[in-house]
N, C-alpha and C positions, 0 to 999 in steps of 0.2 A: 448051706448055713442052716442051724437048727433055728425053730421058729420061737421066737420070745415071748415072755406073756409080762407084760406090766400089770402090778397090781396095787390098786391104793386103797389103805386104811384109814379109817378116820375115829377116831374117837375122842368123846366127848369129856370135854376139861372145865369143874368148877372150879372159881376161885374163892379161895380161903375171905369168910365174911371179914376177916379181921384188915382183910388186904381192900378192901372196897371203899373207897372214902364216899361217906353219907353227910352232908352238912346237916348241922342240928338245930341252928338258930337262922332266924327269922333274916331276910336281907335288910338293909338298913327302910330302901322303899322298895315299894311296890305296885304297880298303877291302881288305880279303886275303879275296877267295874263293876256296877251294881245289875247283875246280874242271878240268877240261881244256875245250876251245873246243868248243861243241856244234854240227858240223854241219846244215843247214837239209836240208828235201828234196833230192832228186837236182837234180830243175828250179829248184830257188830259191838265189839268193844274194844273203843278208842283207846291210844297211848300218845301223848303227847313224847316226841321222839327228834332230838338234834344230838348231830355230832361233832366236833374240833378237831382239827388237825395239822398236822406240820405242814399240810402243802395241797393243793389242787388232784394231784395225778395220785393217782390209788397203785401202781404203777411204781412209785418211787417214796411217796410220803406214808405216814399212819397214823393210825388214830390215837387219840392221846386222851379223850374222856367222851362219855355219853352220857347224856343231859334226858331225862325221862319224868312224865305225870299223867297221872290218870287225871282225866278233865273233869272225872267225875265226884272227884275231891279238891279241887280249887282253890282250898284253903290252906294245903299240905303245902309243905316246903317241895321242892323238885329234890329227886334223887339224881345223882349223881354220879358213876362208876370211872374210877378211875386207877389205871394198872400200869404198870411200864412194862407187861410183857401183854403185846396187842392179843396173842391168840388167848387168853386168860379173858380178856378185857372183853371180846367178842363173844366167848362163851358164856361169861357171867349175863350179858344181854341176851342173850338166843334164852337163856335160862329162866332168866324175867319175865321174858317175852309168852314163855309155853306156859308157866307154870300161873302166871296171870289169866291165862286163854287169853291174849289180847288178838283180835285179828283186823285191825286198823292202825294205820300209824298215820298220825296227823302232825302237821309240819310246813316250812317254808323251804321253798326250793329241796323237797324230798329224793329228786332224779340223783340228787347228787349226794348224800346221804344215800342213800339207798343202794344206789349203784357200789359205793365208795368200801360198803358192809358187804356186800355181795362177790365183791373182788375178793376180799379178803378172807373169805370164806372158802370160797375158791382155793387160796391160795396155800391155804394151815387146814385144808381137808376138813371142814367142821359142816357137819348136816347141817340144815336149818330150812328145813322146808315149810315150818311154821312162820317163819320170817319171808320166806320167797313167797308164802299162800296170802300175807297180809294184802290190804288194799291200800292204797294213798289217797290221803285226802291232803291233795297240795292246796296251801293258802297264798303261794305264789302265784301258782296259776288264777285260783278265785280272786284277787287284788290285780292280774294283770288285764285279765278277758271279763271279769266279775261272774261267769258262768265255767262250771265244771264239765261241761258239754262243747265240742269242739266249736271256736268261734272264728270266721274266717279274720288274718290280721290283726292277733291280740296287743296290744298296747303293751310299750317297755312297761318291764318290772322292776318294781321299788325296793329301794334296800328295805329291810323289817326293821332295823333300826332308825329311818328316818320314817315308818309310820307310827312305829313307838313313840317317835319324837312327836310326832303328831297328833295322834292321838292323847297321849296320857303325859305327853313332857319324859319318855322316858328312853333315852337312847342308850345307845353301850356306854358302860362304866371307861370304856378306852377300847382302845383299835382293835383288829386281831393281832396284827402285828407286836404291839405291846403284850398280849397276853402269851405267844409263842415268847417274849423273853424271857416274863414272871416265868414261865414253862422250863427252859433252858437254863434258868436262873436255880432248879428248885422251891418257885414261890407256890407250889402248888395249890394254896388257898386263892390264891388269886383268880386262878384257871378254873379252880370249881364254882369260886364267885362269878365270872363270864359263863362257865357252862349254862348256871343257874338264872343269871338272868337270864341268858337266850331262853330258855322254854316256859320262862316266865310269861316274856313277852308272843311267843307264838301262843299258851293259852288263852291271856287274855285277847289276842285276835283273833283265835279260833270261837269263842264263846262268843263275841260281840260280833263277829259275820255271821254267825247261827241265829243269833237272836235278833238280827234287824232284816236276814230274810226268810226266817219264819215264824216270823209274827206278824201275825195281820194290823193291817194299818188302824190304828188309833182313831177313832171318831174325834172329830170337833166337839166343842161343848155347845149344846144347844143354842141357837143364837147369833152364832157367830159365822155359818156360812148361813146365805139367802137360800131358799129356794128357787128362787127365781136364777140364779145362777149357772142351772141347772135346765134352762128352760128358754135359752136363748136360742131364736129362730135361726135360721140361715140367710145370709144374703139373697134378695132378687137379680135373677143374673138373666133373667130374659132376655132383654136388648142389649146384654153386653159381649162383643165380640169375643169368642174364645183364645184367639191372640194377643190379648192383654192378657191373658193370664198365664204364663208361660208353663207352672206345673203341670198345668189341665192337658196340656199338648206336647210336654219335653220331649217324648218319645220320637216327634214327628222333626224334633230340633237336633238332636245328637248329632255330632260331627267329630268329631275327639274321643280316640280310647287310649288307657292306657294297660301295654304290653304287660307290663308289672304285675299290678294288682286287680286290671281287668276292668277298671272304672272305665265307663264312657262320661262323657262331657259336651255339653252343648257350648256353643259361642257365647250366646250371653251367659251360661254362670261363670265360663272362665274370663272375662275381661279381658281378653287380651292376654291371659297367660300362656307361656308354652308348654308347663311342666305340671303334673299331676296334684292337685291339695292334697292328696290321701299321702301318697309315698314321695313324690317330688320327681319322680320318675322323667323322659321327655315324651309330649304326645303324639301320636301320630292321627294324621285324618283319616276319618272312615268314608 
């Protein structure tokens, strides 16, 4: 048998600006953070970056719009890219993306977005190494763990639309579900109306976690904390047995671990429980 050589081509496909849907008018709301636009590193420049799709699996669904804003304009309406031929729809963002220098993309739940672009690039041969070189600044993870640095057992993550709700009263306009019908329906303003709020709402979260953890805390106004506050002695613990105070000696108390998460547990802080606080796990004695 003679020996085969596979070979694959890729080239690169802009889409006609005529074909690109841009909204031009303002959303009816839009949450008010009073903020100014937070510059990234010297080396990084941010894009605010979400995508829509027919379905979870990259695999089987595709992408139907990308929702983009530089942070560094806050005041712009979100662009929008929207094509019914995905490999068009994908190149016009790699497009964006270069021709910007962006090399951050900032986002909610980005593994999935990202991964989701990634396949698909894969899949229609399109380079994009300036998209694989960007970095993530997921706002899922910072709202799950509140640190971007590995944290052991991060806390479930919240949907963005019920922090939206929280924050600023501003949740999805309607489901995604609903907006795959508008989609299915031909209501395509609708879809770009959803596109547009979703990175609406990841800016204004991205700007206000930047701005309340790097900014130094706020002084009181003169007056109004004591000094003396500041100035309070420590208990006298001379004649008091160190068994009264169980923190001082926990170590000496531990009895209970758990296989799970690796907590150990003394008898008194569990009361009589058998199953771990942290995971619920069951304990075993040490």
């Amino acid at each position: 048998m003679s020996d085969q050589e596979a070979i694959i081509t890729a080239e690169p496909v802009l889409a006609p600006e005529d074909e690109i849907i841009i909204p031009l008018e303002a959303a009816e709301y839009k949450p008010y953070v009073p903020y100014a636009p937070y510059p990234a590193a010297a080396e990084k420049k941010g894009l605010v970056f979400n995508i829509e799709t027919t379905g979870f699996d990259p695999l089987v669904d595709r992408v139907i719009s990308i929702g983009l804003q530089d942070p560094m304009f806050p005041e712009a309406n979100p662009i929008v890219l929207m094509l019914t031929d995905e490999k068009q729809l994908i190149s016009a963002f790699f497009e964006v993306l270069k021709l910007g220098n962006f090399n951050e993309l900032i986002g909610y739940g980005l593994s999935f977005d990202y991964r989701f672009i990634l396949m698909q690039a894969m899949y229609y041969g399109l380079t994009c190494k300036e998209f694989y070189d960007c970095e993530l600044y997921d706002l899922m993870q910072a709202c799950a763990q509140g640190k971007f640095s590995y944290m052991y057992f991060p806390q479930k993550a919240l949907k963005l639309s019920d922090i939206a709700a929280f924050l600023w009263d501003y949740p999805k306009p309607f489901s995604d579900t609903e907006m795959l019908k508008y989609y299915a329906a031909g209501d395509y303003d609708k879809v770009v109306a959803f596109t547009s709020s979703q990175i609406t709402r990841i800016l204004a979260l991205y700007t206000t976690f930047r701005k309340i953890t790097e900014t130094p805390v706020t002084s009181f106004s003169s007056g109004v904390v004591s000094e003396s506050a500041f100035s309070m002695s420590s208990p006298e613990l001379e004649n008091v047995s160190m068994l009264t105070i169980p923190e001082v000696s926990i170590s000496n108390l531990l009895s209970w671990k758990c296989d799970q998460c690796m907590a150990e547990w003394s008898d008194l802080q569990l009361n009589g429980a058998t199953k771990c606080p942290i995971c619920g796990a069951e304990l075993r004695k040490i």
